[in-house]
N, C-alpha and C positions, 0 to 999 in steps of 0.2 A: 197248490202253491209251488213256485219254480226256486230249488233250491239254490242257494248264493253261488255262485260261480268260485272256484279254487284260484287263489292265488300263486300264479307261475313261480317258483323258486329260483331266487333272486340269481343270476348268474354274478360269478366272482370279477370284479374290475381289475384290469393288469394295469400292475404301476409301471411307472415310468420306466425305460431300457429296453435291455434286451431283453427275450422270453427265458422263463426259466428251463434248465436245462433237464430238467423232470416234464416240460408241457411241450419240449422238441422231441422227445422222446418218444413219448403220445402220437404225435404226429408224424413223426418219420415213420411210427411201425404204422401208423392207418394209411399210408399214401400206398403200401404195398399190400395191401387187405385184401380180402379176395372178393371182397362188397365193395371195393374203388375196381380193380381192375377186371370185373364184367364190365366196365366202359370201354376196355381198350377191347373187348372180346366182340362189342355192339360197333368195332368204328371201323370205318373203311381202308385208315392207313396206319394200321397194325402192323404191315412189315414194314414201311419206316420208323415207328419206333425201335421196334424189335433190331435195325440195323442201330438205330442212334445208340440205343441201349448197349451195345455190343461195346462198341468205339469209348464209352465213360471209363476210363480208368481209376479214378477216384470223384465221388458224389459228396452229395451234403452228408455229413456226419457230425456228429456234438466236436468240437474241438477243432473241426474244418474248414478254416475260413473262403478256399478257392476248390476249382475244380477243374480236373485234368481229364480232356479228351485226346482221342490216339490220331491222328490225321491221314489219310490214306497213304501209301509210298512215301512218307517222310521221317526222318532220323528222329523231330523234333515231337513233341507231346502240345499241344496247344491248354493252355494254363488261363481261365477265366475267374472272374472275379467282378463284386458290384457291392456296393457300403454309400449310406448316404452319408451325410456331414448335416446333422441336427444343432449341436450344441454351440458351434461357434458362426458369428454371421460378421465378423471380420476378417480377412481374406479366407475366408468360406472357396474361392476356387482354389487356391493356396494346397489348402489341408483334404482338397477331395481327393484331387491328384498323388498326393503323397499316401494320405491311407489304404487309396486302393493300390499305391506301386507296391507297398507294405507287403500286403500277401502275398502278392505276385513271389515278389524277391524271398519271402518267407518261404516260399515252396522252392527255393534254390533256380527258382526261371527268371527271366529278364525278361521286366516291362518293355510291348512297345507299340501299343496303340490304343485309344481313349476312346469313349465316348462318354458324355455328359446330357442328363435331364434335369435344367433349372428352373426351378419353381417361386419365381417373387411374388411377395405380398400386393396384394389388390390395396391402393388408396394409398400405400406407401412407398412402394419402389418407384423410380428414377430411371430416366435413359442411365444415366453417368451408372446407377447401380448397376444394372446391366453390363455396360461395357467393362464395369471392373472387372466382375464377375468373370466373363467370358476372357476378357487378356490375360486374367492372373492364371486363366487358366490356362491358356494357351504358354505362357511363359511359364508355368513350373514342369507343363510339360516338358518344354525343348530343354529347361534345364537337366533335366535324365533322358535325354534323347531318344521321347516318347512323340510318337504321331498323333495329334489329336485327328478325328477321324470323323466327326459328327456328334447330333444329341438329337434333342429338343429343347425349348424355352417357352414359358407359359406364364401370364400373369392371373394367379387363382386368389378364390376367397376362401375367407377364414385360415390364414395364415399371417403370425404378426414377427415375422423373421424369414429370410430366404432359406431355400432346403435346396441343396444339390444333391443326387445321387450320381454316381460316379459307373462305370463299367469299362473295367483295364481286361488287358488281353496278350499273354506272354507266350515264351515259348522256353521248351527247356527239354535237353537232351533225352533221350527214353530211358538211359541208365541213371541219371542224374538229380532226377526229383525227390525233394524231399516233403515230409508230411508229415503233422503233427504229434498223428498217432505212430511214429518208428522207433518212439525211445522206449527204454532197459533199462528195469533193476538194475542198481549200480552206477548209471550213467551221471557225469556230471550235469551240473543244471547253474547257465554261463549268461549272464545280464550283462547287457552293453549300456553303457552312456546311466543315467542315472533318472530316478520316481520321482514323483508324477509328472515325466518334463511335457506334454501337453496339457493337462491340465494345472500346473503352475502357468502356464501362461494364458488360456482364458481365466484363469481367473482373475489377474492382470486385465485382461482386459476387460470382461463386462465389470468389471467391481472397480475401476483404477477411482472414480469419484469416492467414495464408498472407504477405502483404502489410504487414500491421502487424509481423508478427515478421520481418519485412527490414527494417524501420524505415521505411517507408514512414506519412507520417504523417496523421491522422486526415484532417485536411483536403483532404490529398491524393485518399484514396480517397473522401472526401464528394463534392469535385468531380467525380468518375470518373464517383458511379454517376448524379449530377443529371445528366448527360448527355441522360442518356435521356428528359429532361421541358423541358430547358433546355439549349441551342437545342430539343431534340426531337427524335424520329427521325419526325417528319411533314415531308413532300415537298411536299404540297397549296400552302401559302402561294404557295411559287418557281414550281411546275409550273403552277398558273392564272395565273397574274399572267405569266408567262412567254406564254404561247397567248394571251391576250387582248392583248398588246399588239406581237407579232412575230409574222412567219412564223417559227414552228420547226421545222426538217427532224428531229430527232431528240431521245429524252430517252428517260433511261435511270437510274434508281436500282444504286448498287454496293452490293449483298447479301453473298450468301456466295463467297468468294474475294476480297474488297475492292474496290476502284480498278482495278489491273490488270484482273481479268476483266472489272467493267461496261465496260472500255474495250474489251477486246480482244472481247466480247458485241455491244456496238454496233457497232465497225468491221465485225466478218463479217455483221451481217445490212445492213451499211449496202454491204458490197464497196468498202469502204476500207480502208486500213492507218492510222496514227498518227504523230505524233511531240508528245512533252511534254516538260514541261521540272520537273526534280525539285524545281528550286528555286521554284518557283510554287505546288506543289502546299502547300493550306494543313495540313499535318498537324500535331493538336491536342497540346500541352504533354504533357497527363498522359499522354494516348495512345500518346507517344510515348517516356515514361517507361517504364511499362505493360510494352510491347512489345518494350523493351530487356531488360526483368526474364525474361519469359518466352521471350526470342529468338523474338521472331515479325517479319515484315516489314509495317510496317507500309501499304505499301500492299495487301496480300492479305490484310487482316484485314476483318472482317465491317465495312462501310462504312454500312449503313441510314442515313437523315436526312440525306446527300449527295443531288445531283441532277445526273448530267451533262445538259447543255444544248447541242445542236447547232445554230449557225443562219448566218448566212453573217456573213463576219468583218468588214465593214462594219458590221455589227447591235451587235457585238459590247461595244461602249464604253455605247453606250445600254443594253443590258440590264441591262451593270454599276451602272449609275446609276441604273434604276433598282430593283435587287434593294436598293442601297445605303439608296436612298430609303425604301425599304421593314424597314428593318432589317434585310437577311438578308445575310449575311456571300457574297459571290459572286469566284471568282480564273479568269481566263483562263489556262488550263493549258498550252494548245497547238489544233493541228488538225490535221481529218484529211487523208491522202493519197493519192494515183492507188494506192501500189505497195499489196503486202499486206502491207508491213515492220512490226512493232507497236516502236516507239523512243521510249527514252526517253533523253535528255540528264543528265547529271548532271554537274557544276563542268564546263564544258566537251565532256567526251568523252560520245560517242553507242553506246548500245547497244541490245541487246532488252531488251525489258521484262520480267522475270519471272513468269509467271502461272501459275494452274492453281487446278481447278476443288476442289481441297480444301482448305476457308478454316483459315487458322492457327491460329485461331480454338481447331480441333482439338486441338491441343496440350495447352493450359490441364487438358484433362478427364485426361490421361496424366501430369500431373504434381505 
């Protein structure tokens, strides 16, 4: 008799976001295993890696959103970077361009050439979708006087919303870059413009039917989705103006998970813990309207057009004054610390902060 065959042990399903940052870890130590790399020992262009490898100045790491290569005889560090645009599919070329100038400017370099891979839906996309697509793109380039530079464009199936992946390409002086992981016990820890100003505004948008029949009023959601143009979800202004006039030990845009994750993002690659304070943190009227409607927290919602800024806490008045000077809305939240505690303060009592890597973001599409 031929015994029942064993049931393979179910593999675990990853929810929706980014991966967690315990299953990057996993992965970053196996890409350097000595069981992966017998393949580069079995391949024929061994010394071009071995040269490429030389030239990376900074690689993928938990808290790293870009990466810096050293370019041969030149002053400058070449600064790459790629993020798709999943959640929103209204000016979707809009928000590719800007999240990836995001990094760019977040490591202290200047965006300045693009390339884009857009993916529309099979049965549903539109010439007219297309060309938005591709103009808006080209027009949020020239507005931060980026070269778009190429892509591709593909109409596929099983997709029920267009997906752009984005890949920006900077440069920034070889004394001059900044990285995530640079900040210090001690240092202050410095929010520009105000939470969740991206994600107040899709939510605005995919919910606006949704939201008017809650009585939520016109105006209301007008303000929500101008968000997104006004302040803006571009970082560039605060992140140069920032480098050109301090030492900054670290800077960090909050994406997807909000506030919490860029913070709890920055502290492990910086091998610091936190402490904030809730009442400081600037979090925006309608946003927080919004986020009471759909119970989402609104520190772990989509953050984009925030900048945290890390620099030593003496700095920390002058920055403000001058981001002030400058127009741009800037609030001293807190700093970081020795332990690896992530805390945050609220009316008095001290706790952890709640984080995780799947932004609430989520919800909205489930409901």
């Amino acid at each position: 008799m031929t015994p029942p065959k064993k049931t393979p042990k179910e593999e675990k399903v990853l929810p929706i976001g980014k991966l967690s940052m315990e299953l990057l870890s996993e992965i970053f130590k196996a890409y350097n295993s000595p069981k992966i790399l017998k393949t580069l020992e079995q391949s024929n262009y061994k010394e071009i890696y071995n040269e490429s490898q030389k030239r990376v100045i900074l690689g993928f790491g938990i808290g790293e959103d870009a990466a810096i290569i050293s370019m041969e005889n030149s002053s400058k560090y070449l600064v790459t970077k790629t993020d798709p645009i999943t959640f929103a599919t209204e000016d979707i070329g809009y928000y590719v361009v800007n999240i990836n100038a995001n990094d760019i400017a977040a490591m202290g370099a200047t965006p300045k050439w693009f390339q884009a891979t857009i993916l529309l839906p099979a049965g549903i996309a539109t010439e007219q979708t297309a060309k938005k697509i591709c103009l808006d793109i080209q027009t949020a380039c020239l507005r931060l006087g980026i070269l778009l530079i190429g892509g591709h464009t593909e109409v596929t199936y099983d997709l029920n919303r267009p997906i752009v992946i984005g890949s920006m390409f900077g440069e920034v002086l070889r004394d001059n870059y900044v990285q995530s992981g640079g900040g210090k016990s001690g240092d202050a820890i410095i929010l520009t413009k105000g939470i969740p100003l991206e994600g107040t505004s899709i939510i605005a948008r995919e919910k606006e039917k949704q939201l008017l029949d809650m009585g939520i009023t016109e105006e209301v959601i007008r303000r929500s989705k101008d968000l997104l143009f006004h302040p803006g979800i571009s970082i560039m202004k605060e992140a140069l103006l920032a480098v050109k006039h301090f030492n900054i030990h670290s800077m960090h845009d909050p994406t997807e998970g909000g506030l919490a994750m860029g913070l709890v993002e920055l502290s492990k690659a910086s091998n610091c813990g936190f402490q904030i304070e809730y009442e400081k943190i600037p979090i925006i009227p309608e946003g927080k309207k919004l986020c009471e409607i759909f119970k989402l927290n609104p520190l772990q919602t989509l953050s984009s057009g925030s900048l945290l800024i890390v620099l030593e806490d003496k700095d920390s008045d002058s920055l403000l004054q001058l981001m002030r000077n400058n127009g741009i809305i800037a609030s001293k939240i807190g700093n970081l610390t020795a332990t690896n505690e992530y805390l945050i303060i609220t009316q008095g009592k001290t706790s952890e902060i709640r984080y995780d890597e799947r932004d609430e973001i989520t919800k909205i599409f489930n409901s």
